[in-house]
N, C-alpha and C positions, 0 to 999 in steps of 0.2 A: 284790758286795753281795748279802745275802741278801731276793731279793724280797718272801718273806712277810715276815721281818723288816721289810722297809721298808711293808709295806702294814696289818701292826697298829699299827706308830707312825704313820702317814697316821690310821689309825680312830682311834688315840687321841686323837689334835690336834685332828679334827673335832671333834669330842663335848667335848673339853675336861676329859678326864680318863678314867681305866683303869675307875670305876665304870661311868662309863655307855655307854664303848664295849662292854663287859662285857655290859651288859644289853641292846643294839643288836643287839651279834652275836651271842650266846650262845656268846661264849667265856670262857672261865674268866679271871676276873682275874689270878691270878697266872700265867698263859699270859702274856699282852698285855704284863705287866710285865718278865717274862724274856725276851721276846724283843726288846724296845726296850732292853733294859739289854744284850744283846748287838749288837746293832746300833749302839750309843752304843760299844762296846769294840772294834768292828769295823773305824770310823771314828777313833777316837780322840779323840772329839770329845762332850762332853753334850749332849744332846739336847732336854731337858725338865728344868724347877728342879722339883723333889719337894717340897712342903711337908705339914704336918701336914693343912692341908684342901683346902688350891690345886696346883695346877697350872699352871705356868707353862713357854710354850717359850722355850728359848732366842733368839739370832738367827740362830746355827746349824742350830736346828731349824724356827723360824720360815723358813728361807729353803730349808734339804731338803724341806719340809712343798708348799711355792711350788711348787717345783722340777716336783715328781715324783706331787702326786696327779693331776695330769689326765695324766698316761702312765701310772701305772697303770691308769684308767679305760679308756683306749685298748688296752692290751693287752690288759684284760678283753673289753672288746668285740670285737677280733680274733681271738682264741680264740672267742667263741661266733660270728661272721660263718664262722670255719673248721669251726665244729660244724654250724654249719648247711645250710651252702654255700650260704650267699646275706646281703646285706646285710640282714635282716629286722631292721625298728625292736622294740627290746629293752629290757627293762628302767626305772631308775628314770629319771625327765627332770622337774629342778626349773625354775621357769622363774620369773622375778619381772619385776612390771610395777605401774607405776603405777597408783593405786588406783583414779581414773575410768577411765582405759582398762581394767581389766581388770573393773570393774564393769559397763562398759557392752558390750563385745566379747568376753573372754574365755571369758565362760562357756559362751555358744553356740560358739563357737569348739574349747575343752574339746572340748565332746560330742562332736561333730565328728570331734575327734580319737580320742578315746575307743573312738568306737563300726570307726573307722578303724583302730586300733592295739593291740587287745585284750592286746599281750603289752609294751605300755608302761604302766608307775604313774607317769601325769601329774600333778606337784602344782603349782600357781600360786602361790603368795604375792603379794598383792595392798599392798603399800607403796608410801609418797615416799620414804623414806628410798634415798639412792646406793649400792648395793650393788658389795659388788665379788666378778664372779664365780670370780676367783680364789679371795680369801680365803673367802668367804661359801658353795662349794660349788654354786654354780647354773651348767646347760647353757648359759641362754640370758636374756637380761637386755629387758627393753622400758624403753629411754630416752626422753624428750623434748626435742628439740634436744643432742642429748650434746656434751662438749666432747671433742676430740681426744686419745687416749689409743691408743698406740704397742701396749699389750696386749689391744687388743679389737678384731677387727672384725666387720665383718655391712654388713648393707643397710638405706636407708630402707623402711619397709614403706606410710608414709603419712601426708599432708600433714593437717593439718586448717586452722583459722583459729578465731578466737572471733570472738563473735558478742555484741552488748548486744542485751542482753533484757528486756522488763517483763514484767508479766501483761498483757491484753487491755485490763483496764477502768483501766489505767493510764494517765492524761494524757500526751502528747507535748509536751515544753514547745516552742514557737517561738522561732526567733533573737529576739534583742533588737531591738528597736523602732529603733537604728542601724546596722543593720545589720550588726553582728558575728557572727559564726558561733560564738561561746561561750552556753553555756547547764550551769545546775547544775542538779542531780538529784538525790533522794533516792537512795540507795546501800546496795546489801548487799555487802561487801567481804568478805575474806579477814581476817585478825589480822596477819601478815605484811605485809601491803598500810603502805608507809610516807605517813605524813601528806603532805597538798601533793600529793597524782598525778593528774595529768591523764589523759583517755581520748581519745586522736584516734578518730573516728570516721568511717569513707567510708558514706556514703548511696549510694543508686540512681541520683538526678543526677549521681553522680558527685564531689562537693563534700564538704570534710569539715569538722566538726564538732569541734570541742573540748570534751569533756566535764569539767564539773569536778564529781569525785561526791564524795555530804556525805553518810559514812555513817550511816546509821540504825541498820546491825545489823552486827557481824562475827562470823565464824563461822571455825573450822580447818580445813573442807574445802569443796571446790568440791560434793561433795553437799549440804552443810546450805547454802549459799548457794545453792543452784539451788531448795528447797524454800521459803526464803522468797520468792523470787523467784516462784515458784508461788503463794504465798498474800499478795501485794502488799506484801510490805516494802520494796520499790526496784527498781531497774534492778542487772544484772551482766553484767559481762565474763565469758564465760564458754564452754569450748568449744564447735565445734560438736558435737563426736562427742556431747554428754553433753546437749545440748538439740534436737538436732533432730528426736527421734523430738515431743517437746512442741510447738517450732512445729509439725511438719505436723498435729498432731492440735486446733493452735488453743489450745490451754493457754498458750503463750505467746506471746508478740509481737517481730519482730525489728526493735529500730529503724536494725540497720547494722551494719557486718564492724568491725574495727578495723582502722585503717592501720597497719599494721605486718608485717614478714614473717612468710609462711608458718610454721605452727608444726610441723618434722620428727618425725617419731616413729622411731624405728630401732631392730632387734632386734640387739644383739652379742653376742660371744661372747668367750671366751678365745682371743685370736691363738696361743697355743701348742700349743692345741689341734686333730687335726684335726675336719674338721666331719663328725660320726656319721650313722647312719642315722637315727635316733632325733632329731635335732636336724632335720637336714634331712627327715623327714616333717611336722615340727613348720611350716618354714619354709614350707611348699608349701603347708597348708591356712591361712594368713598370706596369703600371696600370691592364692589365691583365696579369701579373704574380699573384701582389696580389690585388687581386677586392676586398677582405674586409679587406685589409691593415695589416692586419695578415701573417706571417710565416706560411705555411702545407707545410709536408714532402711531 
């Protein structure tokens, strides 16, 4: 199999068409196209459905596409590890992570690296949306609680827990006058958040707390929830990594942890993949942000 030939179909797939890998690489479009159309004659197999304005891969191509761009990637990086004669973190490193975690860590984080790695182009994409680093072209992926998945692995990087929160000058209501340990609350929630949910709450004694919250405001992200919550529109559940710099500085009030397990965060990768220089410098200044996998301001 002809390797360039398989590495302008790999550029073409990404991009999702011959223009704008075209304009990515600055190679000549009908280049790109000749050389996947022999590549397609090589194998005997279509690669890509050609339309008037689309692009569309095959399953064929769809599953070579899978296959084969993170070994090319590797054997680029092995070539330049042997130009160099040494593992020196190299080149481009995409990395995606949840929007508060990377709101509130990444960016210092970044520099970090940055100022660490001068011959790495670090970019972050900052989403909720489940990316997948196969299809989706990213090194290195930051999950929350991931579920099990036989093509990725990596390490936990770090625990958090949420935390209910008010503003300061916000009342603490009292258990009920019979003693029940349930109490409602005016509420800044999520839009996601389904009607009827309860918030178990563990206090300082020890004892927990059934919270039944009565939205006031919803909002699409745990930022705009945590800013009303700043400007007294209710109590929220909400992590710690993303309020605790506000409790220590008295901005906010912590009425109690939630019961419920530890929240994992974990950085993975593509299991096909091996793990780079570039990836593993990434992993190291990870590790010491948090060395006892805990959140501090």
């Amino acid at each position: 199999m002809d390797l360039h030939a398989l590495a302008d179909f790999n550029l073409v797939a990404t991009h999702g068409g011959f223009g704008r890998a075209s304009r990515i690489s600055g190679r000549p479009k009908a280049t790109l196209s000749r050389k996947v159309t022999e590549l397609e004659q090589s194998l005997g197999v279509r690669l890509i459905e050609r339309g008037s304005r689309t692009l569309r891969l095959t399953d064929e191509g769809r599953a070579l596409s899978e296959r084969t761009q993170g070994l090319l990637a590797e054997i680029a990086e092995a070539g330049e590890a042997v130009i160099s004669g040494a593992s020196i973190p190299r080149g481009h490193l995409m990395v995606s992570a949840p929007v508060v975690f990377a709101h509130v860590a990444l960016g210092r984080i970044g520099a970090r690296f940055a100022r660490a790695y001068p011959q790495v182009q670090l970019e972050i994409i900052a989403e909720d949306r489940v990316v997948d680093p196969v299809e989706d072209g990213y090194d290195l992926v930051i999950r929350i609680n991931p579920s099990a998945d036989d093509r990725l692995i990596g390490r936990r990087i770090l625990n958090d827990e949420r935390l209910l929160v008010a503003a300061p000058a916000m009342v603490r209501p009292q258990s009920k006058a019979d003693g029940s340990a349930e109490v409602s609350v005016p509420a800044v929630m999520l839009t996601t958040t389904p009607p009827g949910v309860t918030w178990r709450m563990r206090c300082e004694a020890g004892s927990v707390t059934v919270i039944h919250p009565e939205a006031t405001l919803r909002c699409s992200s745990l930022l705009m929830v945590r800013d009303a919550v700043l400007f007294g529109a209710g109590v929220a559940l909400l992590p710690k990594l993303l309020v605790a710099a506000d409790i220590a500085a008295g901005c906010l009030a912590c009425w109690g942890v939630a019961d419920e397990p530890a929240v994992a965060i974990w950085a993975l990768q593509n299991s096909r993949r091996l793990v780079s220089a570039k990836v593993r410098a990434f992993l190291a200044i990870l590790d010491d942000a948090f060395p006892d996998r805990i959140f501090v301001t």
